[in-house]
C-alpha positions in Angstrom: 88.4 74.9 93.4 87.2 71.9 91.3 90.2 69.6 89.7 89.2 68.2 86.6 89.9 64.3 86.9 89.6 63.4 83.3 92.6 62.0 83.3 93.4 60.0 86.2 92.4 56.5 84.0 93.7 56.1 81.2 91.3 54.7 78.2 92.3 51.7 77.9 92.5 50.8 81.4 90.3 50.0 84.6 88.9 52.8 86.1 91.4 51.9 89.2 94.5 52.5 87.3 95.7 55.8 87.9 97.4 57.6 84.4 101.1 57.6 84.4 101.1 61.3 84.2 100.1 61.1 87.9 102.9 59.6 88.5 105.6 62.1 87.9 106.1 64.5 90.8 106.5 67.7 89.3 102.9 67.3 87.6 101.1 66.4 90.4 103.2 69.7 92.2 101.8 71.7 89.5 98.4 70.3 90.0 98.3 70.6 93.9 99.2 74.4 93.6 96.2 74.7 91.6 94.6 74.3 95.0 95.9 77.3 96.7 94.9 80.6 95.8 95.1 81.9 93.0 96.5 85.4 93.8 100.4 86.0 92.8 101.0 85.9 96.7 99.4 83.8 99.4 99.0 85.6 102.3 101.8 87.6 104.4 102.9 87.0 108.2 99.7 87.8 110.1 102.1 89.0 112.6 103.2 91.8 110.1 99.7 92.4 108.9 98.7 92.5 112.7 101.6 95.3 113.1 100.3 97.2 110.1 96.4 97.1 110.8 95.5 94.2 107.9 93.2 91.7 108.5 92.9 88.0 107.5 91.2 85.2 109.5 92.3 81.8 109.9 89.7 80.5 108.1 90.7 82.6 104.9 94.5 81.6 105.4 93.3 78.3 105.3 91.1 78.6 102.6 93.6 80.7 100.6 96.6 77.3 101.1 93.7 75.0 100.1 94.2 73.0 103.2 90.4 71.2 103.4 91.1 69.9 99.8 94.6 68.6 100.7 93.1 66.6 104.3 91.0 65.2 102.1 93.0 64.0 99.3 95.6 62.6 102.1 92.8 60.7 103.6 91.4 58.8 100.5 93.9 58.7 98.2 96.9 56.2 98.9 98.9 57.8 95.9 98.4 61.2 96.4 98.7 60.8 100.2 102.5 61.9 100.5 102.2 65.0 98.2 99.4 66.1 99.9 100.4 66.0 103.1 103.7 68.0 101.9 101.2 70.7 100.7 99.0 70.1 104.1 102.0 70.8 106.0 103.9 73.0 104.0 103.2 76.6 105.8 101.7 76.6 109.2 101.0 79.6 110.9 100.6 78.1 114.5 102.8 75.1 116.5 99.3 73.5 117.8 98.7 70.9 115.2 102.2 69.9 116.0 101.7 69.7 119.7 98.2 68.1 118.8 100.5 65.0 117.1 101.9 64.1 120.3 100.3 61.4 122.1 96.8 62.6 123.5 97.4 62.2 127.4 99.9 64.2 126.7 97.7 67.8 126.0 94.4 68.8 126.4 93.2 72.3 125.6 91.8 74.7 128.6 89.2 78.0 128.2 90.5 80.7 130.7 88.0 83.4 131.0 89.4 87.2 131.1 87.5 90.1 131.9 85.6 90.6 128.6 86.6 87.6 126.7 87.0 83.7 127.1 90.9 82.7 125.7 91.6 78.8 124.5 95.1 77.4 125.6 96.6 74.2 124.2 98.7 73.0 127.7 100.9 70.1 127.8 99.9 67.9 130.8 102.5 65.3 130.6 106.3 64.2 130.9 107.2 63.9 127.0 109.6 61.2 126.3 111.9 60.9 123.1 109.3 58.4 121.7 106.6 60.5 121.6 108.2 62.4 118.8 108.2 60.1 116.4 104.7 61.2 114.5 105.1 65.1 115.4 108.7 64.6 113.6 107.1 63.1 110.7 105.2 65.8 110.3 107.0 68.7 111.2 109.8 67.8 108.4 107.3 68.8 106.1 107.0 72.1 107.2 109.2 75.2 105.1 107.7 78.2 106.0 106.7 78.6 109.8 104.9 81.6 111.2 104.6 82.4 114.9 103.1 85.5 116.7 102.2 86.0 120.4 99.0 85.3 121.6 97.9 88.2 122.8 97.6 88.8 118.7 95.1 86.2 118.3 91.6 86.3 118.1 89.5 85.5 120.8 88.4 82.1 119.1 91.5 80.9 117.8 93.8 78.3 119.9 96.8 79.3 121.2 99.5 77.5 123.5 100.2 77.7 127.0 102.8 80.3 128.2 105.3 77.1 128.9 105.1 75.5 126.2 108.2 76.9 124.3 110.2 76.2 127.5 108.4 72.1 127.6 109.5 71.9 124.1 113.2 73.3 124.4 113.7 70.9 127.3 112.0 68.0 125.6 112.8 67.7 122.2 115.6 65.3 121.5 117.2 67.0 118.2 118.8 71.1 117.4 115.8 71.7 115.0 111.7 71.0 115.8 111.5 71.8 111.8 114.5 70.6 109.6 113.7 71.3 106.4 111.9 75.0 107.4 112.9 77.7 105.3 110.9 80.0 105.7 110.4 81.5 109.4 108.3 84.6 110.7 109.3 84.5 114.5 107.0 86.5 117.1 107.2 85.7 120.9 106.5 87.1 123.8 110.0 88.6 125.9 110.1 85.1 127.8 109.8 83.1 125.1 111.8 84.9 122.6 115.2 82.7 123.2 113.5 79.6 122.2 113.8 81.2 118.4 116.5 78.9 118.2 114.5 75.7 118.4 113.2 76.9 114.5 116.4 78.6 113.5 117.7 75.0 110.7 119.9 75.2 108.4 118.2 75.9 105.4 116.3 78.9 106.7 116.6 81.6 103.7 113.8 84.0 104.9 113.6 85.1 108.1 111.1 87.4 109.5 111.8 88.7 113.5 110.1 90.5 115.8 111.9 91.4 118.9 109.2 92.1 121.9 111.8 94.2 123.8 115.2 95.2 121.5 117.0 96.3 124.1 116.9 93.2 126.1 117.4 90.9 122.7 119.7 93.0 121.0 123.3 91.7 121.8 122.5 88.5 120.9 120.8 89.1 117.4 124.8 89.0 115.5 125.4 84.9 117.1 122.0 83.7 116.7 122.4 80.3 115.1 121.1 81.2 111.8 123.1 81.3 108.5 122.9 85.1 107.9 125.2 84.3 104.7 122.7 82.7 102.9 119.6 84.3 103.8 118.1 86.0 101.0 115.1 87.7 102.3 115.4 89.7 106.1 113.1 91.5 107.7 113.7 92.5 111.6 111.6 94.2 113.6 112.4 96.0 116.7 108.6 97.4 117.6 110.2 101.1 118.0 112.3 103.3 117.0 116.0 102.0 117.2 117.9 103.1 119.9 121.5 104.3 119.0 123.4 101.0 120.0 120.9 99.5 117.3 123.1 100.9 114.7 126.4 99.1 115.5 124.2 95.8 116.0 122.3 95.8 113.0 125.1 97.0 111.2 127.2 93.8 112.1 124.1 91.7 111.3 124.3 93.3 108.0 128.0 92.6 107.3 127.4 89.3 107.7 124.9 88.7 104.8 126.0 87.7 101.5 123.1 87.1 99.3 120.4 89.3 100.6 117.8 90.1 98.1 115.1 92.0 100.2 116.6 93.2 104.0 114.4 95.5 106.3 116.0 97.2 109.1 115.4 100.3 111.4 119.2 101.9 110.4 122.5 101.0 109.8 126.0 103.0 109.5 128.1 103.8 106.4 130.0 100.8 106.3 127.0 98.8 105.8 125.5 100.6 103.4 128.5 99.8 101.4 128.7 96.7 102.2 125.1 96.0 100.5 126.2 98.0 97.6 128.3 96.2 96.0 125.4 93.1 96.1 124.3 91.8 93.1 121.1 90.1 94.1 119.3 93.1 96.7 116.3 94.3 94.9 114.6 95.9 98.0 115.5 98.0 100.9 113.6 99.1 103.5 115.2 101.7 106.7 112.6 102.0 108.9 114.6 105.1 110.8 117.8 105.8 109.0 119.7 108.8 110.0 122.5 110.7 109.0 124.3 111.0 112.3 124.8 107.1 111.7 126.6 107.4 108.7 129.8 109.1 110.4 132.5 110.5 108.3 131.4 111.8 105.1 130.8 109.2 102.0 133.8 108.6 99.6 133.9 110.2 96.4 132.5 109.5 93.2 135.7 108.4 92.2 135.8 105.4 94.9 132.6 104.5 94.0 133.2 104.3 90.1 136.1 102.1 91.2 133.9 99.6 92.9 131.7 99.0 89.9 128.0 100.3 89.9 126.6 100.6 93.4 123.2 98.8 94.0 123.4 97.6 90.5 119.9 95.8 90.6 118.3 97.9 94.0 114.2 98.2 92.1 112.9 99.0 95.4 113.7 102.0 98.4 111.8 102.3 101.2 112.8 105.0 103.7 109.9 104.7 106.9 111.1 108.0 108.5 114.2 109.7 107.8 115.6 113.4 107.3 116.1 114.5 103.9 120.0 115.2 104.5 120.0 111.5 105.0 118.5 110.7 102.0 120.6 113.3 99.8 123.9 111.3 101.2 122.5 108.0 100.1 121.4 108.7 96.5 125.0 110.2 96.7 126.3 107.3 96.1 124.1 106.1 93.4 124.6 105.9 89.9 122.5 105.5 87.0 120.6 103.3 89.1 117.4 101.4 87.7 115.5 102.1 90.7 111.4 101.6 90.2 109.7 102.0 93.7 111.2 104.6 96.1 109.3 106.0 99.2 110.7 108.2 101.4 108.9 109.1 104.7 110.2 112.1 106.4 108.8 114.1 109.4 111.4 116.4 109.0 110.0 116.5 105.3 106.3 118.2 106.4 109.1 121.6 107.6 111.8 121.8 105.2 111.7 124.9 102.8 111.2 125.1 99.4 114.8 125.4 99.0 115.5 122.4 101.0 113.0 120.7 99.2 113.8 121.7 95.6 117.7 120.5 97.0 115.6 117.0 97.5 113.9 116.9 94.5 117.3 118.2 91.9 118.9 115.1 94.3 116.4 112.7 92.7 117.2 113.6 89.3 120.5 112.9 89.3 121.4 109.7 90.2 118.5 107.6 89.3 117.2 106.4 85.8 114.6 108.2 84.3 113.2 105.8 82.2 112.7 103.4 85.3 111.2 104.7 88.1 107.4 103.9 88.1 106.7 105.1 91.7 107.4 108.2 93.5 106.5 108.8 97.2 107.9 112.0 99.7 105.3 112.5 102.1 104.9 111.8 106.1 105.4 108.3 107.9 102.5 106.3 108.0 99.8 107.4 111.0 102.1 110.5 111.9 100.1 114.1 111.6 102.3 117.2 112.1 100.8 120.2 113.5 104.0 122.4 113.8 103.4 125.9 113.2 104.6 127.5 110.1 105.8 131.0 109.9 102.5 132.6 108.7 103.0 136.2 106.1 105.8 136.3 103.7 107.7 133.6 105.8 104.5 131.1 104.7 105.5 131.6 101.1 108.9 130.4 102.3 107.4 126.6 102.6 104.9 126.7 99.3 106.2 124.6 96.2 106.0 126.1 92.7 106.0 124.7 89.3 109.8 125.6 88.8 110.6 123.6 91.9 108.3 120.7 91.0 109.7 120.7 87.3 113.1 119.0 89.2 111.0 115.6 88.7 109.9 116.2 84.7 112.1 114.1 83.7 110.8 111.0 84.9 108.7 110.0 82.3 107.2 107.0 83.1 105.9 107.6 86.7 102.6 105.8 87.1 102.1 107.0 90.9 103.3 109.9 92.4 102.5 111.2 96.1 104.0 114.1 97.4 103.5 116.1 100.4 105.2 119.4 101.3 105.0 121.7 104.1 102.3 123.9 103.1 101.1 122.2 100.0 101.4 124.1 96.5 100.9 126.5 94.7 100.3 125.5 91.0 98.9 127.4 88.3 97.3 126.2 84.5 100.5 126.4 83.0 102.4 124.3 85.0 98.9 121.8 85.4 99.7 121.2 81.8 102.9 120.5 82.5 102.3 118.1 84.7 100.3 116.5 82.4 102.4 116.3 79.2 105.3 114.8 81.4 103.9 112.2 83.3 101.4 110.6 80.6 101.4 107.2 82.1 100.0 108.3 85.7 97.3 106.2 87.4 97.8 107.7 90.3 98.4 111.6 91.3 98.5 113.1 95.0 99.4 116.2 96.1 99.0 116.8 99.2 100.0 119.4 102.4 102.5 118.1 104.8 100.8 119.6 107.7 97.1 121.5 108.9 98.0 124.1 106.5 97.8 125.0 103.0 98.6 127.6 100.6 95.5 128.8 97.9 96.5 127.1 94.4 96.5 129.3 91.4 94.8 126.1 89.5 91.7 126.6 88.1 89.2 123.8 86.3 90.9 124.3 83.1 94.0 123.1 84.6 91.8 119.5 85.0 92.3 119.1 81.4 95.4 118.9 80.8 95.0 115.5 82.8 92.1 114.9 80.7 93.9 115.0 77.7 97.0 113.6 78.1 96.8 111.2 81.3 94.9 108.7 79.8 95.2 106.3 82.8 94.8 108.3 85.4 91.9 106.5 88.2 93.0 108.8 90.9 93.6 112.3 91.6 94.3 114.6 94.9 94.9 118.3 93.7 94.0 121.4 95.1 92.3 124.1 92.3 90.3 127.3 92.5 86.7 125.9 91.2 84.5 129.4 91.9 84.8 130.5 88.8 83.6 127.7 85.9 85.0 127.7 82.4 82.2 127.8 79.3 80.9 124.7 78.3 83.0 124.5 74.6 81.2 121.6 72.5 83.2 122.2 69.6 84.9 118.5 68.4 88.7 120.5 68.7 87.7 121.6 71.9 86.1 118.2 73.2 88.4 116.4 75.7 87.0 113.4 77.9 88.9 110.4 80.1 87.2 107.4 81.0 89.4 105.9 83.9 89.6 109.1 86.4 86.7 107.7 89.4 88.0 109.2 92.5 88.8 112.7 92.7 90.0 114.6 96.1 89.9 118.3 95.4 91.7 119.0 99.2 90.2 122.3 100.7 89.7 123.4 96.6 86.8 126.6 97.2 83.9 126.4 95.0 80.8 128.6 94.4 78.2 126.6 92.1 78.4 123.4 92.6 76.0 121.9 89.7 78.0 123.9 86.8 81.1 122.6 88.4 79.8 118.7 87.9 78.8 119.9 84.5 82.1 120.7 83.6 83.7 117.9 85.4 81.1 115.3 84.2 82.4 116.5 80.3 85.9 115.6 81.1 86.0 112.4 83.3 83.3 110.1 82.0 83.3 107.4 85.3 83.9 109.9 88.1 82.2 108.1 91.1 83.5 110.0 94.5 84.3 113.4 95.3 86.6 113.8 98.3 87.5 117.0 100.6 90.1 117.9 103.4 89.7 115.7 106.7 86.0 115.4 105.5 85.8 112.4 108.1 85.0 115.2 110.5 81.9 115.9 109.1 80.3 112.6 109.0 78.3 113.1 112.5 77.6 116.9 111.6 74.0 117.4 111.9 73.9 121.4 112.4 77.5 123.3 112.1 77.5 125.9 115.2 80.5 127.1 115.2 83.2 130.1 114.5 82.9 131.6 110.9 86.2 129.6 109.5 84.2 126.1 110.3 80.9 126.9 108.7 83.0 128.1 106.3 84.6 124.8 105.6 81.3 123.0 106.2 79.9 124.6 103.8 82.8 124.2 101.3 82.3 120.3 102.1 78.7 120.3 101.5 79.0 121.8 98.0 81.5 119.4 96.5 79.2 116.6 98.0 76.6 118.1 96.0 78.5 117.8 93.0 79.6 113.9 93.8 75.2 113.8 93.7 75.3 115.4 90.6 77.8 113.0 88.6 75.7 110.2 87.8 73.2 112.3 85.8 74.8 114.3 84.0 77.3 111.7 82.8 74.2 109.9 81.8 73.6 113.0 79.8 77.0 113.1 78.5 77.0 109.5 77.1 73.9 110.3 75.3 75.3 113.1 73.8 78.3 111.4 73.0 76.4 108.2 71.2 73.8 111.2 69.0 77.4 112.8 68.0 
């Protein structure tokens, strides 16, 4: 990014005098963050983003904190040269340019060579005396938000330190703290170094990130870690695994010690806990990563009790369930009320089997205690990279699992739902009627998926009128996943009251949907959504490599079902060519 100088001189000055706006701090704060990226966030722990499969380079992380421009401007400008070293300093993601400020006999940096790759170590070589941390001192009071992972995370190029390092530095450094003034820390360490966590834990830390490398070995000292778990606001511990059941009683008396929490992530906690964060009136997000109901323990207090206490979770916007049964989450919304809620997900293995009676129980649940008028996104499907296969009771037991319009109605009356994903045991089974629906209720959508819960799927009563209704009344809509009977194709109605078209629907995924011709079906897909770019299919990853399908009749049968819809994705751009000239002649 390119800094417009303009006014560093002032007019009626030398070209050496600096303007006096430059001289007030906040300006030159607002200036520097110019520098950075311009994104709402700069990026996330790379050990979290390693954990969850996201990728970001070192390079980018440092382009992203604008740290080349901020060297720089530390180097050549005397006036600028404290501000931008704050900003230079200010987030680090490794403790080797730290090291590297120690005198330089006392490190040097090694290449070990593995079996496939060649690793670069930064090794202290040296006795370090109390002197020698005078510079890294200087430097490392700068730092407020610290991130450190292990280094078997790291790319092969990047430098990492030495396997003693942590324990050099921990007998070394002469003060409680290596960064004083850190408030931020995202901790990662290997099960040796883990203890030295304590080395980063100041006083001002009020966002922590952890990530225990073995919980069981960690966990009883997690409650007297030397952190101020009062005034953290943002907490995010991560145990690698599910929880085992001592985790409850340990994260629970983590949790009873927090006081001003705004965002907490945990695997599970017990009931008194959970009240203990209700009755918060700063936590916005929660996230249980394995909450159960057999941790909750006597059943929850009546409404009565509750009204008592004022309004529970009074400002919770965001819910985030990883994998949990739905009796668990029944209790919780239990002891909601009127709640503003915006973002809940709720990941359930136990989910992809529960009947349609347990799962209209689920959806009535949701209805009741949370506002209508809030909630903007809506997820009940399976934990992230977790496939069931479980068989379902095939005949008149299958039906048992399928989810109707009068079930799905439950969730009407959130009318301002812009994503919904939903995921039952054995899919749907929708019809026109209830397409329309759909439709009418949830006219803000932008994004619509639903989906099985497992390898099978009930026919949908759907057909390509049902596509519509979305059409007409989901005028935002960019994404679709719906399962609809497409062999038989509606007449092409040109009449101006029958004429409905949507411009922001591109991506479509139409599930195991059967279909006989595929070029009237783009016709009449091309009239209603004007940008459709991709057509999607069932697990059609599986037929990327398929040259010649030689196989029972239900795979060729499938193949074959794939092949036509990828015929109609061809078609799209042609005939909506078509369309637009129709539509500019009309």
């Amino acid at each position: 990014m390119t800094l417009s100088l303009s006014i560093v001189c002032t007019h009626h000055s030398s070209p050496l005098e600096m303007h006096p706006i430059l001289r007030v701090a906040e300006i030159v704060d607002l200036i520097f963050a110019q520098l950075q990226s311009p994104g709402p966030h700069l990026p996330m722990s790379r050990l979290y983003m390693s954990r969850h499969a996201i990728s970001l380079s070192r390079q980018a992380r440092n382009a992203a904190l604008g740290r080349r421009d901020f060297a720089v401007l530390a180097r050549t400008c005397k006036s600028f040269k404290g501000p931008a070293l704050d900003f230079l300093w200010r987030e680090q993601d490794t403790l080797t340019n730290l090291v590297k400020c120690l005198p330089s006999h006392l490190w040097e940096e090694e290449t070990a060579t593995g079996y496939y790759v060649q690793r670069r170590f930064l090794r202290i070589t040296g006795r370090i005396h109390p002197a020698d941390w005078d510079i890294p001192l200087a430097y490392a009071s700068r730092i407020q938000k610290l991130e450190l992972q292990p280094s078997n995370l790291l790319s092969d190029s990047e430098l990492s330190l030495a396997t003693d390092v942590f324990e050099i530095l921990g007998a070394t450094f002469p003060h409680d703290h290596l960064c004083p003034n850190l408030k931020a820390l995202s901790f990662g360490a290997s099960d040796f170094d883990f203890p030295y966590i304590r080395l980063f834990l100041g006083p001002k830390i009020i966002d922590a990130a952890i990530f225990l490398p073995d919980f069981t070995a960690h966990m009883a000292s997690l409650p007297d870690l030397p952190i101020r778990y009062s005034q953290l606001q943002k907490l995010y511990l991560d145990i690698g695994s599910p929880a085992p059941e001592a985790a409850s009683h340990i994260l629970s008396q983590i949790t009873l010690k927090l006081d001003r929490i705004e965002t907490l992530t945990l695997d599970k906690v017990d009931r008194l806990a959970i009240s203990h964060l209700s009755g918060f009136s700063a936590l916005r997000a929660l996230r249980l990563e394995y909450p159960d109901k057999r941790d909750l323990g006597p059943s929850s207090p009546s409404r009565s009790v509750i009204d008592s206490q004022g309004t529970p979770f009074s400002v919770l916007r965001e819910l985030y369930f990883y994998d949990t049964t739905i009796e668990f989450v029944i209790e919780f919304l239990d002891q909601l009320f009127s709640c503003g809620l915006v973002n809940l997900h709720i990941g359930s293995g136990a989910a992809a089997l529960a009947t349609k009676s347990v799962t209209h129980q689920l959806y009535t649940a949701l209805a009741v205690p949370l506002s209508h008028s809030a909630l903007r996104t809506l997820e009940v499907e399976l934990p992230e990279n977790v496939e069931m296969q479980m068989p379902i009771p095939t005949g008149d037991g299958f039906t048992n699992y399928v989810i109707d319009g009068s079930i799905l109605g439950a969730l009407f009356c959130f009318a301002n739902l812009t994503k919904i994903t939903l995921a039952p045991p054995a899919g749907f089974n929708l019809d026109d009627a209830t397409a329309w629906d759909m439709a009418r209720a949830w006219p803000r959508l932008e994004s619509l998926c639903l989906v099985t819960g497992t390898d099978m799927s009930h026919p949908s009563s759907m057909t390509l009128l049902g596509l519509r209704a979305f059409a007409k009344h989901c005028h935002e809509l960019t994404s679709l996943t719906i399962t609809f009977d497409a062999t038989t194709v509606p007449p092409l109605d040109d009449s101006p009251e029958a004429t409905v078209s949507q411009s922001r629907l591109s991506s479509l995924d139409v599930g195991i949907s059967p279909i006989s011709d595929p070029f009237t079906v783009a016709q009449f897909i091309s009239r209603l959504f004007l940008n459709m770019e991709n057509i999607a299919t069932f697990n059609e990853w599986s037929w990327e490599d398929v040259k010649d399908v030689d196989a029972d009749d239900d795979t060729a049968a499938a193949y074959d079902q794939f092949s036509r819809w990828k015929q109609v994705e061809a078609a799209l751009p042609k005939l909506q060519g078509a369309t637009e000239v129709l539509n500019a002649d009309a």
